[in-house]
DSSP file (Angstrom, degrees, kcal/mol; ACC not computed):
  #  RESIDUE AA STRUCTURE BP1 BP2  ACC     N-H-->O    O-->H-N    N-H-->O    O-->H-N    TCO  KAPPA ALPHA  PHI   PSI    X-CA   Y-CA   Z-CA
    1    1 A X              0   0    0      0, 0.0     2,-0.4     0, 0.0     0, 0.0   0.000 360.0 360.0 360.0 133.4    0.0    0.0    0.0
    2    2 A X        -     0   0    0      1,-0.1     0, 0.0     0, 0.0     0, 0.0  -0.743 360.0-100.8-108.5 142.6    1.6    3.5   -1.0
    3    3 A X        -     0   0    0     -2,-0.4     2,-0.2    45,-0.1    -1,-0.1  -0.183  24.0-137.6 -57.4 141.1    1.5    6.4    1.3
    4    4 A X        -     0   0    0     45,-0.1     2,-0.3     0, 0.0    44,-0.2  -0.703  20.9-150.0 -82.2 155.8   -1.0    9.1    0.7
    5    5 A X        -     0   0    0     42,-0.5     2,-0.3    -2,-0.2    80,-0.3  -0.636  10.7-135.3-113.4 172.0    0.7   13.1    1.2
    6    6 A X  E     -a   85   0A   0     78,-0.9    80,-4.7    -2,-0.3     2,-0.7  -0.875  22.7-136.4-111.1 143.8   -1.4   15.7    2.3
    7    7 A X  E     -a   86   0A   0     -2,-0.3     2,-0.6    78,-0.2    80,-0.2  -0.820  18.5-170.7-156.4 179.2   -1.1   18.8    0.5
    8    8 A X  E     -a   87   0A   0     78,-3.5    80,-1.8    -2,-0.7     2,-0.6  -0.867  16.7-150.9-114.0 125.5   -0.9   22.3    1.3
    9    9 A X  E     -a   88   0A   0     -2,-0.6    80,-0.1    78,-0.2    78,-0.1  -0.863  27.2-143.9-109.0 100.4   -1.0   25.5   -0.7
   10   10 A X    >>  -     0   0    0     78,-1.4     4,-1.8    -2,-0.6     3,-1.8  -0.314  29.5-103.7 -67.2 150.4    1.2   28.3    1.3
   11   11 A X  H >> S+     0   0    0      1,-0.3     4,-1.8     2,-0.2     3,-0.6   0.806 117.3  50.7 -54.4 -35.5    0.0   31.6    1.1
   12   12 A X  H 3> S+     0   0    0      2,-0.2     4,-1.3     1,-0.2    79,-0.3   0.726 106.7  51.7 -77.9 -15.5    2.3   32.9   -1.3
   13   13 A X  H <4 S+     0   0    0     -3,-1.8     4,-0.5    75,-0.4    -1,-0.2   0.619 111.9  51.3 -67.2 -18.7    1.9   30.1   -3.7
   14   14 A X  H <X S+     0   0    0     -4,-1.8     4,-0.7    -3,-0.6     3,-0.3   0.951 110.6  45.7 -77.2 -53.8   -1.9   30.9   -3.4
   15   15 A X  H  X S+     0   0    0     -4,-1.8     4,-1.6     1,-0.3    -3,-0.2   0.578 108.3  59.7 -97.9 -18.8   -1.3   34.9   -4.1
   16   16 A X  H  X S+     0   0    0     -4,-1.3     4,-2.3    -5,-0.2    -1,-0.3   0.733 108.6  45.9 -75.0 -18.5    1.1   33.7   -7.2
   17   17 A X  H  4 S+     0   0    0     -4,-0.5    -2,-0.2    -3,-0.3    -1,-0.1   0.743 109.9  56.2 -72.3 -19.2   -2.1   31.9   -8.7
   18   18 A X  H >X S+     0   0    0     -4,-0.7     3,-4.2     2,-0.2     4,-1.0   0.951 108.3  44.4 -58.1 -74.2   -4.0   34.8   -8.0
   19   19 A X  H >X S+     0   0    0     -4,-1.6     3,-1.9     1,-0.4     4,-1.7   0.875 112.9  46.8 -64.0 -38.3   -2.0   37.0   -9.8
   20   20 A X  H 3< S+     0   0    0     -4,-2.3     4,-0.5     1,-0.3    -1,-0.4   0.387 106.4  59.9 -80.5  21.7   -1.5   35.1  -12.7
   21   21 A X  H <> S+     0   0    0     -3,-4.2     4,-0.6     2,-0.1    -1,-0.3   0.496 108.8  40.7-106.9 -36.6   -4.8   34.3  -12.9
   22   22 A X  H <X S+     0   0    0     -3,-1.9     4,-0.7    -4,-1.0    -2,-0.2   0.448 110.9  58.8 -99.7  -5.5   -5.9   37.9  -13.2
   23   23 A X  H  < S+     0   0    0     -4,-1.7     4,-0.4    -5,-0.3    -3,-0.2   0.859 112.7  40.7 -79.6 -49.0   -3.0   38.8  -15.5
   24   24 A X  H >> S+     0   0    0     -4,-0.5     4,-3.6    -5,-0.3     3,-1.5   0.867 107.8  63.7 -48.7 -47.9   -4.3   36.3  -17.8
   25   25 A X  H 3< S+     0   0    0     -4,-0.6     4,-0.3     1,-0.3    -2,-0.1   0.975  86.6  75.6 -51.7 -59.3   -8.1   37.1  -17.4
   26   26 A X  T 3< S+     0   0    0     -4,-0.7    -1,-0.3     1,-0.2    -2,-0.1   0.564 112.4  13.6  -7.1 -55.3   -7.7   40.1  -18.6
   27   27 A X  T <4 S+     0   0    0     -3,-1.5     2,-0.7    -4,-0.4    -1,-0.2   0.701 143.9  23.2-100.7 -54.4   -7.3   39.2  -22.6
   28   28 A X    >X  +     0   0    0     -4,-3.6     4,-3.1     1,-0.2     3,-1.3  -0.738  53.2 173.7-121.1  98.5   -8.8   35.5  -21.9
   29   29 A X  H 3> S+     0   0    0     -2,-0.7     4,-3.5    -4,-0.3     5,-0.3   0.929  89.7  50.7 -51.1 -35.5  -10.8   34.7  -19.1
   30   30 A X  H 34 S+     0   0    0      2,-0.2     4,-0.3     1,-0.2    -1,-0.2   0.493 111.0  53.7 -81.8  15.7  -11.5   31.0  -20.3
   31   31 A X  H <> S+     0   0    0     -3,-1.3     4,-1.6     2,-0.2     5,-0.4   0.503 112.7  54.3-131.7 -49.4   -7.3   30.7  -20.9
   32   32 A X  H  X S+     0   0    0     -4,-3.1     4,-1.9    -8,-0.3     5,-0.5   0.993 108.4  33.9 -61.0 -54.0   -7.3   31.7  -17.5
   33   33 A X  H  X S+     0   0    0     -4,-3.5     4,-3.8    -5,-0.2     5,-0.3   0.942 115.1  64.0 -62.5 -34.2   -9.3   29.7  -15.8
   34   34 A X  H  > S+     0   0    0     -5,-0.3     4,-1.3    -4,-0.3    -1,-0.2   0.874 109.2  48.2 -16.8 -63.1   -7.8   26.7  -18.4
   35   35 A X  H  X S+     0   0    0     -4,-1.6     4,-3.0    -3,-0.2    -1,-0.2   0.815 111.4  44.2 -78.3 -52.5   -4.6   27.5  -16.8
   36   36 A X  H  X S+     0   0    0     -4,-1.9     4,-2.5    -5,-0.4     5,-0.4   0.962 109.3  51.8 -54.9 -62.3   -5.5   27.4  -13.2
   37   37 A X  H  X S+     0   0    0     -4,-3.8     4,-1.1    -5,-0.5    -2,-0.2   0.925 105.7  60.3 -58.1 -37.6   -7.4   24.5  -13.3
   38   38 A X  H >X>S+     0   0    0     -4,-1.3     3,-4.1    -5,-0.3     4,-1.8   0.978 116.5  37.9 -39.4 -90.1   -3.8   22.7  -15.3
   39   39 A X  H 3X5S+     0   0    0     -4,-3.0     4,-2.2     1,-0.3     3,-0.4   0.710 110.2  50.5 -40.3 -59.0   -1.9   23.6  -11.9
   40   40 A X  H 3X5S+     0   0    0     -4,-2.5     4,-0.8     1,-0.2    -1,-0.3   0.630 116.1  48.3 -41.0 -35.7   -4.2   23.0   -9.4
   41   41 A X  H <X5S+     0   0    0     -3,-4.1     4,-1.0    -4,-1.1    -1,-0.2   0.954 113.8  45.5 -74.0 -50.1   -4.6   19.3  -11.4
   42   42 A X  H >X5S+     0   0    0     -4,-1.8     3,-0.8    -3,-0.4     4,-0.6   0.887 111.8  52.9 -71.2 -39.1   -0.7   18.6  -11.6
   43   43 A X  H ><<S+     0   0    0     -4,-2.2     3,-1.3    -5,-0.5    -1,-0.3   0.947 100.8  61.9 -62.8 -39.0   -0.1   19.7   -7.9
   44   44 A X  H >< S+     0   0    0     -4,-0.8     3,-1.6    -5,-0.3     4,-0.3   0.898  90.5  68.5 -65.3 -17.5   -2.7   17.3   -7.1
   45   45 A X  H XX S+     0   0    0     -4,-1.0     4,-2.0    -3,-0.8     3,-0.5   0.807  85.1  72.0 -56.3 -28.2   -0.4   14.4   -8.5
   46   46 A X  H <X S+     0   0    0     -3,-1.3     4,-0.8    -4,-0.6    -1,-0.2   0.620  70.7  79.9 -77.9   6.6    1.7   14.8   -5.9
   47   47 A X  H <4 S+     0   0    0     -3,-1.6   -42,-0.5     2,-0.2    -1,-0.2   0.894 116.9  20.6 -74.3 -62.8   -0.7   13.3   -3.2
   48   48 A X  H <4 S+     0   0    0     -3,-0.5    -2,-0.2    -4,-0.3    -1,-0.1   0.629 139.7  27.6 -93.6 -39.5    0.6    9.9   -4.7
   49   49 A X  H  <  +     0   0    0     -4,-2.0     3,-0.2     1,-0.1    -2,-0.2   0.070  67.0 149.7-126.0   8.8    3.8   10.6   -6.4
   50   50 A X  S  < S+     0   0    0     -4,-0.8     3,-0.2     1,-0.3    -4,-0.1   0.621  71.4  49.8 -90.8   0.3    5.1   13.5   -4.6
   51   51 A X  S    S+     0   0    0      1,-0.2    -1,-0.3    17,-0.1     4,-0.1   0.116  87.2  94.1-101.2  34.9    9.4   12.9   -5.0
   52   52 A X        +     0   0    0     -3,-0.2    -1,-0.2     2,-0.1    -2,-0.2   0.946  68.0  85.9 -96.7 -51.8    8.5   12.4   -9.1
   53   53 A X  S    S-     0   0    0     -3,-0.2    17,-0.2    -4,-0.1     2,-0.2   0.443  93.3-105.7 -18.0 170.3    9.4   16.4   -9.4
   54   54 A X  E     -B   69   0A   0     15,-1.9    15,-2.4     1,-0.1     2,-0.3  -0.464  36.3 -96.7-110.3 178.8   13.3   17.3  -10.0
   55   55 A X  E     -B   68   0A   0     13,-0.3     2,-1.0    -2,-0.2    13,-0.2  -0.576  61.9 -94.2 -94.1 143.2   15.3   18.7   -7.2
   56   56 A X    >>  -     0   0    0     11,-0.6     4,-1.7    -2,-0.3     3,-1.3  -0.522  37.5-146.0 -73.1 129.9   14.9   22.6   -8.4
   57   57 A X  H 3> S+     0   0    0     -2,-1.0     4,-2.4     1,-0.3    -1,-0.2   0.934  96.4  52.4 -57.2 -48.6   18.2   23.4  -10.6
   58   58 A X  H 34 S+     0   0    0      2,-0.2    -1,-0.3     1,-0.2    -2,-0.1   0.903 116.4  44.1 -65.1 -37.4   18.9   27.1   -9.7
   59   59 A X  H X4>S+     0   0    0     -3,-1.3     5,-1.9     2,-0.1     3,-0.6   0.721 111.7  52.7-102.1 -15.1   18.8   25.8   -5.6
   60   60 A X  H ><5S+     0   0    0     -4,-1.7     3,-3.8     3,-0.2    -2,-0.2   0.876 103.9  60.4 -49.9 -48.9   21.1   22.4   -6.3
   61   61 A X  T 3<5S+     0   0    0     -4,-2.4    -1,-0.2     1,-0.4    -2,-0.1   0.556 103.9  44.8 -94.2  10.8   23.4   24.7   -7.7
   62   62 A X  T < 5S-     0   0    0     -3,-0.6    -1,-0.4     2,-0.2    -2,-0.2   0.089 122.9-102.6-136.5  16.5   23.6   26.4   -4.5
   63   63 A X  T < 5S+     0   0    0     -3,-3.8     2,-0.6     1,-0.1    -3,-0.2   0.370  84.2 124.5  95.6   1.6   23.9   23.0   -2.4
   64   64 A X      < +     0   0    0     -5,-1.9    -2,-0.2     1,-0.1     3,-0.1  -0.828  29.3 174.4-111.9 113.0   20.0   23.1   -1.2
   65   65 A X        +     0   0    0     -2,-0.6    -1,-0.1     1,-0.2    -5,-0.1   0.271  51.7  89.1-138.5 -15.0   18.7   19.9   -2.3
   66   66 A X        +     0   0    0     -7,-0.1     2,-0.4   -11,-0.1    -1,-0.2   0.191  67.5  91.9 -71.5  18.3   14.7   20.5   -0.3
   67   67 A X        -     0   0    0     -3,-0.1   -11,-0.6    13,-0.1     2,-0.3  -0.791  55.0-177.7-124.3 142.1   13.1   22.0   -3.0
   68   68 A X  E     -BC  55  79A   0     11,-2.8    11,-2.0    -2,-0.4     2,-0.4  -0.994   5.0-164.5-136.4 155.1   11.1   20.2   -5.8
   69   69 A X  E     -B   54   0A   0    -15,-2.4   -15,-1.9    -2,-0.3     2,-0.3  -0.999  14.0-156.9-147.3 143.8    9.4   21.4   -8.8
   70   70 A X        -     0   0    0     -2,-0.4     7,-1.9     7,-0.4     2,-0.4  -0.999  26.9-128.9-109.4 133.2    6.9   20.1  -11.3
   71   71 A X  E     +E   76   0B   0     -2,-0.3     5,-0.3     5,-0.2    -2,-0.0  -0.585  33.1 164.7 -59.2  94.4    6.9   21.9  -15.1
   72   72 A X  E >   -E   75   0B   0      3,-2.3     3,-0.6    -2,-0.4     4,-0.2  -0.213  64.4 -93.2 -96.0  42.9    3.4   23.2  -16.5
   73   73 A X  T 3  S+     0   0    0      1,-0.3     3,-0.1     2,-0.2    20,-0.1   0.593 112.0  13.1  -0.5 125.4    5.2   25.3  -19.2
   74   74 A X  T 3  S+     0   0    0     18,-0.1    20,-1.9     0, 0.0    21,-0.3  -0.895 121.3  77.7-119.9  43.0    5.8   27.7  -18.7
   75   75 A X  E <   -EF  72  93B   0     -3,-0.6    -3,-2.3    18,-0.2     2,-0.4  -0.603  52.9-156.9 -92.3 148.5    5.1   27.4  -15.1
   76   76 A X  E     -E   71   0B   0     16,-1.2     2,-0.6    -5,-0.3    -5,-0.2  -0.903   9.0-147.3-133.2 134.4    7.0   25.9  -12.7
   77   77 A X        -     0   0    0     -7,-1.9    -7,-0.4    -2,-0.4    14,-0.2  -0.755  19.9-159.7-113.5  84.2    5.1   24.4   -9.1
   78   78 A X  E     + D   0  90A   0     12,-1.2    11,-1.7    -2,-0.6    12,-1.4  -0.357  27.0 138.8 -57.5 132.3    7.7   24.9   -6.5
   79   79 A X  E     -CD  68  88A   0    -11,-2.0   -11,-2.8     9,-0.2     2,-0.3  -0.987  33.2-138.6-166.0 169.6    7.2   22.6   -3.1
   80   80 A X  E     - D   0  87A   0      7,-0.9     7,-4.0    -2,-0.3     2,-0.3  -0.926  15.3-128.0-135.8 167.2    8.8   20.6   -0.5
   81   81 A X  E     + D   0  86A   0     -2,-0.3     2,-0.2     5,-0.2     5,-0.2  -0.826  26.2 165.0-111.8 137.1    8.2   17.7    1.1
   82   82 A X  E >   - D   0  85A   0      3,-1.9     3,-1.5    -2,-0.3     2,-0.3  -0.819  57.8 -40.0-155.5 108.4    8.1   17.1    4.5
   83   83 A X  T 3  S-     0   0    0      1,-0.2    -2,-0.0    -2,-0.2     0, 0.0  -0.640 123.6 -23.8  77.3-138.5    6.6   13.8    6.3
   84   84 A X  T 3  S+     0   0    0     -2,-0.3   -78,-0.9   -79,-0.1     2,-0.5   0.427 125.8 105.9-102.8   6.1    3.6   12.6    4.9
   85   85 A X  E <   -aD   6  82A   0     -3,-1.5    -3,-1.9   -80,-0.3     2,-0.4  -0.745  49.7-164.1 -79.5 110.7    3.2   16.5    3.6
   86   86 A X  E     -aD   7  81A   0    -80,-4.7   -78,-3.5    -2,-0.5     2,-0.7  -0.825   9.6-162.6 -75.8 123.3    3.5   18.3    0.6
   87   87 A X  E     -aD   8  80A   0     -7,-4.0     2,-1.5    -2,-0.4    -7,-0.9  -0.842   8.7-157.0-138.3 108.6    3.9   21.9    0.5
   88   88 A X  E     +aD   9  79A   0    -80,-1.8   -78,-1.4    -2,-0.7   -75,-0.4  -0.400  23.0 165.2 -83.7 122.6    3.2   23.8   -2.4
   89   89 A X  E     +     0   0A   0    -11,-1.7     2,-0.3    -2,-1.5    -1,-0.2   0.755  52.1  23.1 -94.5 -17.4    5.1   26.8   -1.8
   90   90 A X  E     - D   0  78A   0    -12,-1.4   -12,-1.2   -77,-0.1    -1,-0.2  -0.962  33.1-166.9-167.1 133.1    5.4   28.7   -5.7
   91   91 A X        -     0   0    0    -79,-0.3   -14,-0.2    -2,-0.3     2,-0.0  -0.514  33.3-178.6-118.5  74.8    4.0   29.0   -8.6
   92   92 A X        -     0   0    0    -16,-0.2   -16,-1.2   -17,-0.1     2,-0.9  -0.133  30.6-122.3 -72.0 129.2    6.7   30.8  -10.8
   93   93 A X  B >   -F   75   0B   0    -18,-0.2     3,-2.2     1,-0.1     5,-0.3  -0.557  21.9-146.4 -64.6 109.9    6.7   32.1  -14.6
   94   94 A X  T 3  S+     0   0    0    -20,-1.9    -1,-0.1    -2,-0.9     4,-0.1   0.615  91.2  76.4 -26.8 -38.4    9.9   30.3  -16.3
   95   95 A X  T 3  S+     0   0    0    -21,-0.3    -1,-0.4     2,-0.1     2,-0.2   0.521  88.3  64.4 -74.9 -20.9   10.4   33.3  -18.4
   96   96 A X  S <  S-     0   0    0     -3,-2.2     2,-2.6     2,-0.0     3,-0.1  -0.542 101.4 -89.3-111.2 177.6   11.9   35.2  -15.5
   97   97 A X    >>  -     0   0    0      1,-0.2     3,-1.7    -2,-0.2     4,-1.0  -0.421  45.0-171.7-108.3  80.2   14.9   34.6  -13.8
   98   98 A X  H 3>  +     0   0    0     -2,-2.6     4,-2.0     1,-0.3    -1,-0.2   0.210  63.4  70.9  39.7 -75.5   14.0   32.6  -11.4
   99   99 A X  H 3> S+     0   0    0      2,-0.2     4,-1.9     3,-0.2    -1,-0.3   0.827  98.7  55.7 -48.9 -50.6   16.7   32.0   -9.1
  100  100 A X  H X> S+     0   0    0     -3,-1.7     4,-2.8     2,-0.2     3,-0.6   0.995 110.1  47.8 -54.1 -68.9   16.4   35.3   -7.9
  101  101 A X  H 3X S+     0   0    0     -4,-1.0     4,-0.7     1,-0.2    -1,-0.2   0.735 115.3  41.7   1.4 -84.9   13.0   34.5   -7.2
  102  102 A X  H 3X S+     0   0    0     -4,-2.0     4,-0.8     2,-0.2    -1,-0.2   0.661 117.7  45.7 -59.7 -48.3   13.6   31.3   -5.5
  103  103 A X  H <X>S+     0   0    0     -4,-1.9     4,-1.2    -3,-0.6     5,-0.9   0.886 111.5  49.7 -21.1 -75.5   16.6   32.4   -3.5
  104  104 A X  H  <5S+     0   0    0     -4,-2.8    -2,-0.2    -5,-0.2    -1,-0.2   0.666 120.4  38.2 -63.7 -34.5   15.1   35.6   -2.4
  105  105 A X  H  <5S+     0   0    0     -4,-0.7    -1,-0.2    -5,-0.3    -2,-0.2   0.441 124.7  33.1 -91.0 -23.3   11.6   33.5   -1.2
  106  106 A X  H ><5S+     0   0    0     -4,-0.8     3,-1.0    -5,-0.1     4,-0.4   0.838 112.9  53.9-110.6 -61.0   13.1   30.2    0.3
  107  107 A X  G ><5S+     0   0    0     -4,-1.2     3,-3.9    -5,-0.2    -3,-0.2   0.867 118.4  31.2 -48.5 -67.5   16.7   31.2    1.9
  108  108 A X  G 3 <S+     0   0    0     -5,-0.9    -1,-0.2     1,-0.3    -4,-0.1   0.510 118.4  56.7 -92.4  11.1   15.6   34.2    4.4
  109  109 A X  G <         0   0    0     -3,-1.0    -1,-0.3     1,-0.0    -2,-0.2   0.660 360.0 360.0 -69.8 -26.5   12.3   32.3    4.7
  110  110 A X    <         0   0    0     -3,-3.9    -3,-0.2    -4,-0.4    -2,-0.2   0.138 360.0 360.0  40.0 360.0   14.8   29.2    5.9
């Protein structure tokens, strides 16, 4: 029998769905919601599956190995695992550099 995760959407992963969500609406609501509904599906995989994500590249290169990410091009679902928990922590555009991002959000978060 394989463990089930719980998982958990931190407020700032919540308030990057927001926003892209109303950046999108804008021109396409139905491309928004499209979009939403995508993340919100792929995160849920991780209930089952959660260590199938890569280690995030930009935070290996910088020796911190907790971080995991699953790809919805050209979105990225930042989370860690912890326990029987999953915690989706970020939902970041690819197109922007990233690291900074990630850095700037996880390190002086610890």
């Amino acid at each position: 029998m394989s463990l089930s995760y719980d998982i958990f959407w931190a407020a700032s992963a919540e308030q990057d769905l927001t926003e892209i969500i109303d950046f999108i609406a804008t021109e396409s609501p139905e491309s928004a919601l499209r979009i939403v509904r995508g993340i919100r599906e792929r995160a849920s995989e991780l209930k089952s599956f959660p260590e199938r994500g890569r280690i995030v590249p930009e935070l290996q290169s910088q020796g911190i190995f907790l971080y995991r990410e699953l790809l919805v091009p050209p979105w990225r679902i930042a989370y860690r695992i912890k326990d029987a928990q999953v915690t989706v922590l970020s939902i970041l555009d690819s197109r922007r550099n990233v690291e900074d991002i990630l850095l700037e959000r996880f390190i002086k978060r610890g």
